[in-house]
Backbone as a chain_set.jsonl record, in Angstrom:
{"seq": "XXXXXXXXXXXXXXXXXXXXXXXXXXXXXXXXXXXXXXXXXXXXXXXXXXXXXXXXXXXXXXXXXXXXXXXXXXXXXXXXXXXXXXXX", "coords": {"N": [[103.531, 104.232, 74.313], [105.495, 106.122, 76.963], [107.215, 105.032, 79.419], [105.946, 105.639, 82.822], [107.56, 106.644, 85.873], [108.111, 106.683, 89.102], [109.429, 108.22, 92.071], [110.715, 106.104, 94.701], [112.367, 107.494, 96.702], [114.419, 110.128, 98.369], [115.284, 111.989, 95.38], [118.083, 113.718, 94.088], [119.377, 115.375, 91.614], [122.317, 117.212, 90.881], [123.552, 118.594, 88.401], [121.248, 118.091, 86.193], [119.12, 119.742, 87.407], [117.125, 118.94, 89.326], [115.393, 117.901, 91.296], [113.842, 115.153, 93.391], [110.945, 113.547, 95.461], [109.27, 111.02, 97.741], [107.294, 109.598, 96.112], [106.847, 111.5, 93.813], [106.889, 112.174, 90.316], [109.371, 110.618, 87.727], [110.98, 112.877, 85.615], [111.678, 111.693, 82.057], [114.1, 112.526, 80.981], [115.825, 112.159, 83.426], [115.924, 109.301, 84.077], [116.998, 108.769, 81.522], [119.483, 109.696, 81.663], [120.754, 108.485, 84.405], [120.424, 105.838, 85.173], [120.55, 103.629, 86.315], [118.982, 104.217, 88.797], [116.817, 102.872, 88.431], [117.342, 99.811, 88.218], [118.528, 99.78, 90.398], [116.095, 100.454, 92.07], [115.37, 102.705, 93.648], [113.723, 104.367, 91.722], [110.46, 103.401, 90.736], [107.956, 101.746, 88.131], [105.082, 103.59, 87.446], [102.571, 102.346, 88.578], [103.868, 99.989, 89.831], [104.334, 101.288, 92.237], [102.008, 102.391, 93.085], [100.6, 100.166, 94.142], [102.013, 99.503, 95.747], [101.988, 101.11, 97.774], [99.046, 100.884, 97.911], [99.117, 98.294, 99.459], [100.721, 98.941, 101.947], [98.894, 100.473, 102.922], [97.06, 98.947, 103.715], [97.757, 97.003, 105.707], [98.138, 98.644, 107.416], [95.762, 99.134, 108.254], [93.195, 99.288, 110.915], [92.804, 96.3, 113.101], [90.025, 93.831, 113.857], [88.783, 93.562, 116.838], [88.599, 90.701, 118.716], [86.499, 89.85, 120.935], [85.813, 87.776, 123.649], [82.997, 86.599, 125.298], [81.488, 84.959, 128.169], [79.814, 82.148, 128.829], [76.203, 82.334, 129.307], [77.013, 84.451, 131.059], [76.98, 87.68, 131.813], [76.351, 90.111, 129.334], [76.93, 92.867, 130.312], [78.812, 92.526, 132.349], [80.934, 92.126, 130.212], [83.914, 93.54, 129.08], [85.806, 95.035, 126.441], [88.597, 94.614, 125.023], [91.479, 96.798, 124.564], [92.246, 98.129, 121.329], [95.578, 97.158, 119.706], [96.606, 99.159, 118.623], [95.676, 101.271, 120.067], [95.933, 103.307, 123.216], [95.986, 102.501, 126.215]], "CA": [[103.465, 105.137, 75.447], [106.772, 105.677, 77.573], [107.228, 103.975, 81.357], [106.404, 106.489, 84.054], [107.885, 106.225, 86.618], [107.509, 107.401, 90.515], [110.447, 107.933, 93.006], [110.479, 106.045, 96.331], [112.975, 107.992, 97.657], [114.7, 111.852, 97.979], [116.385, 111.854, 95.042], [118.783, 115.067, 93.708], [120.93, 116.007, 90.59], [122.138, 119.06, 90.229], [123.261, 119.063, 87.094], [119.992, 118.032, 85.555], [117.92, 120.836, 88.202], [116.343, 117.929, 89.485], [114.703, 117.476, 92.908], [111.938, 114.454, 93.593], [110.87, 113.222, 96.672], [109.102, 109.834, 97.533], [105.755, 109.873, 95.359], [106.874, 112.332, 92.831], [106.935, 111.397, 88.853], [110.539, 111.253, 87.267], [111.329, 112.944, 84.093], [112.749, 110.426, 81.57], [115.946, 112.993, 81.003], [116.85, 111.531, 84.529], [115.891, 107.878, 83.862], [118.368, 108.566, 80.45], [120.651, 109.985, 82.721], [121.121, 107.782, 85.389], [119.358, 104.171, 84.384], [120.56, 102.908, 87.472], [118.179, 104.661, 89.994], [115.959, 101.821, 87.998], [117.879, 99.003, 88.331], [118.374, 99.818, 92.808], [114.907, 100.234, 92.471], [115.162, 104.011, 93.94], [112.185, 104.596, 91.207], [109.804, 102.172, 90.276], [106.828, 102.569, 87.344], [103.953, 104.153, 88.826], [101.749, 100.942, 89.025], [104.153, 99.703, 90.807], [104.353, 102.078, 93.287], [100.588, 102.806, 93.915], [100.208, 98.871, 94.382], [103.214, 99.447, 97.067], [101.333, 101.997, 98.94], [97.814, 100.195, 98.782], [99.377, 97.445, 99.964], [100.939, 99.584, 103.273], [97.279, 100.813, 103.392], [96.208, 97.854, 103.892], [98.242, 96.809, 106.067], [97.716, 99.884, 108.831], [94.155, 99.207, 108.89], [92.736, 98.553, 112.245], [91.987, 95.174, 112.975], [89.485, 93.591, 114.368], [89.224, 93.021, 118.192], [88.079, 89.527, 119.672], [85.815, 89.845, 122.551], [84.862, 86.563, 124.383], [81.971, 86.679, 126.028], [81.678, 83.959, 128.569], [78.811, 81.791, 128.288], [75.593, 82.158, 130.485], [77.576, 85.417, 131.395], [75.849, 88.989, 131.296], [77.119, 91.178, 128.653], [77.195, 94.174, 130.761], [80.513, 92.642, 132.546], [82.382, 92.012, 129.543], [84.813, 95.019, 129.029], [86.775, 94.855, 125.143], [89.928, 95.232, 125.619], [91.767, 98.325, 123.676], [93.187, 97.29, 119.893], [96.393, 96.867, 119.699], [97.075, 100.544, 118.206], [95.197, 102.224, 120.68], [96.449, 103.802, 124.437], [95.487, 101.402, 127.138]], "C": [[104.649, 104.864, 76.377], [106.422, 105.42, 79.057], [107.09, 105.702, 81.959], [106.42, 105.97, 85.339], [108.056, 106.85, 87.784], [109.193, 106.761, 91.463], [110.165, 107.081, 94.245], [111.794, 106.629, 97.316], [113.475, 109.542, 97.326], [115.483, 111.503, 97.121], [117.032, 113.589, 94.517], [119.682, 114.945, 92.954], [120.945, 117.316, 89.977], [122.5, 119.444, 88.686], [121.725, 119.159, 86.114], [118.367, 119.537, 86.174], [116.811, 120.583, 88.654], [116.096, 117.686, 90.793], [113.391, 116.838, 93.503], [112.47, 114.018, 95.326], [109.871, 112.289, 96.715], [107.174, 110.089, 96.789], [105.843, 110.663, 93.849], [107.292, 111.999, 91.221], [108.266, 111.791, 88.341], [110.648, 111.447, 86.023], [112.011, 111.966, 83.468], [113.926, 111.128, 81.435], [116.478, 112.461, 82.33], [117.048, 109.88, 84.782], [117.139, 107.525, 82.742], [119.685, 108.752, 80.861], [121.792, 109.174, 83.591], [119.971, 106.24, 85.326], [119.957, 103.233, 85.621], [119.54, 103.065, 88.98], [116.733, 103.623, 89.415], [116.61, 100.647, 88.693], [117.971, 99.236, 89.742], [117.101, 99.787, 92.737], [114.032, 101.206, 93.661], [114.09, 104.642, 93.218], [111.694, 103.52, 90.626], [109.197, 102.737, 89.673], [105.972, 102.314, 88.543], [102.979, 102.955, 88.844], [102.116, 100.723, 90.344], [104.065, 100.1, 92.001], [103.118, 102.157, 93.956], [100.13, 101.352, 94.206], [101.162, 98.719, 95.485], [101.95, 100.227, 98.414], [99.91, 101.085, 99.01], [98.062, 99.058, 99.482], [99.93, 97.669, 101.856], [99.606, 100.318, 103.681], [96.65, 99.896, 103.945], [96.458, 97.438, 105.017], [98.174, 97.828, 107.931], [96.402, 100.157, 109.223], [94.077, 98.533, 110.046], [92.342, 97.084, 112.362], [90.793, 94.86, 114.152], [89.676, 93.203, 115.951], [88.137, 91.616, 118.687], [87.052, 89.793, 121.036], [85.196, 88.777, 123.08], [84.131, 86.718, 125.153], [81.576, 85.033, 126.511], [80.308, 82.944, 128.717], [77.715, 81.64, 129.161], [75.605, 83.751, 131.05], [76.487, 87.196, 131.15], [76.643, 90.39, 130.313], [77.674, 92.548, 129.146], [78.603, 93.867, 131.686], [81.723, 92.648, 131.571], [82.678, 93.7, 128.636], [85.87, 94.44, 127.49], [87.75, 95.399, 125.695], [90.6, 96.335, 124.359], [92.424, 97.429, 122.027], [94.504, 97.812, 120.319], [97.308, 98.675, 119.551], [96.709, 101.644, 118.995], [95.633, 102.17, 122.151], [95.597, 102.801, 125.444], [94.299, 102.556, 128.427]], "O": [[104.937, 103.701, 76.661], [105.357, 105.668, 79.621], [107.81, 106.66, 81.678], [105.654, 105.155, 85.855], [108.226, 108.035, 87.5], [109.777, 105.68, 91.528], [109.191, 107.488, 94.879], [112.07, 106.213, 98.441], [113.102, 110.143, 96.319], [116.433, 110.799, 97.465], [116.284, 114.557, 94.655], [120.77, 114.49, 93.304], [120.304, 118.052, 89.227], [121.957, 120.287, 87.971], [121.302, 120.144, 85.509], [117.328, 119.966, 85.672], [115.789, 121.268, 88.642], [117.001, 117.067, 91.353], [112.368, 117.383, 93.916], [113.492, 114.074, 96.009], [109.198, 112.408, 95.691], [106.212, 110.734, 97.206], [105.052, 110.454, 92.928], [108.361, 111.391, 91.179], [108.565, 112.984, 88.364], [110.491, 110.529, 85.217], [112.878, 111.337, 84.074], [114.939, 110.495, 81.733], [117.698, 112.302, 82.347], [117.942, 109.321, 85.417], [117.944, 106.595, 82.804], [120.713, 108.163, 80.528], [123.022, 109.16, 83.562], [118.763, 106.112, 85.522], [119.649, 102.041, 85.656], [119.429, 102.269, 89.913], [115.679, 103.707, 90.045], [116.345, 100.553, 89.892], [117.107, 98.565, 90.306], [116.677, 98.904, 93.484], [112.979, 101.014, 94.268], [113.422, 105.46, 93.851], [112.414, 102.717, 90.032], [109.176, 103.959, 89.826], [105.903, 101.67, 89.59], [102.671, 103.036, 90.033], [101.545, 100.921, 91.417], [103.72, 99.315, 92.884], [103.028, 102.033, 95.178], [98.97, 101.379, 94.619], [101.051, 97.702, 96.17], [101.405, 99.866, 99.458], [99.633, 100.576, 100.096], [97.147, 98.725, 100.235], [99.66, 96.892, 102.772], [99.429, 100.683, 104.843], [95.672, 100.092, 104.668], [95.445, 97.364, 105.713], [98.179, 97.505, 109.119], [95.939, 100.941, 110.051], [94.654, 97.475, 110.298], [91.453, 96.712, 111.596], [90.679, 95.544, 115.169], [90.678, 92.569, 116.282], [86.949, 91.79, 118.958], [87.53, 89.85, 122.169], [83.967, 88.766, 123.011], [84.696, 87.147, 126.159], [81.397, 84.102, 125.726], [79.455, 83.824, 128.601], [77.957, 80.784, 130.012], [74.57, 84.304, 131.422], [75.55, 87.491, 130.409], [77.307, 91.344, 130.716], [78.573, 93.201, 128.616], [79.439, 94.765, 131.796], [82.899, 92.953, 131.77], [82.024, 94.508, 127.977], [86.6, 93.457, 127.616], [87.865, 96.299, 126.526], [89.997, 96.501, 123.299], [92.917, 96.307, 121.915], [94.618, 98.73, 121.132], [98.257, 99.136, 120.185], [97.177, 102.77, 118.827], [95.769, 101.015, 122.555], [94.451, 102.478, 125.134], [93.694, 102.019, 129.354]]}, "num_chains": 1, "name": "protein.A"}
């Protein structure tokens, strides 16, 4: 079974009538073509790639927020403070 392989970036050849963009699967006539847009690492196989992105998924998840609550204290003063991603 042959390598497929997934752009991470815009790529374009006109001779070939070829236009990907980052996600999109590359024909092997452009991998035979140009065998260097491998080697930069302008397309990777698609594993790779979808193990790129869950990994930036992962990564942009919210985290958790801390809230100390002081001890003795009455829960109704303590105020969470905003996460990190969110407007103050």
């Amino acid at each position: 079974m042959p390598k497929v392989y997934v752009s991470r970036a815009h790529v374009q050849n006109e001779n070939l009538g070829i236009e990907l963009f980052p996600g999109d699967e590359v024909p092997a006539v452009l991998i035979k073509a140009s065998p260097w847009l491998v080697d930069e690492g302008v397309v990777v196989e698609k594993g790779q790639f979808l193990a790129e992105a869950e990994e930036v998924t992962a990564q942009d998840a919210p985290e958790a927020t801390l809230v100390e609550v002081p001890d003795g204290g009455d829960l109704g003063d303590v105020v969470a403070a905003p996460a990190a991603s969110e407007e103050p």
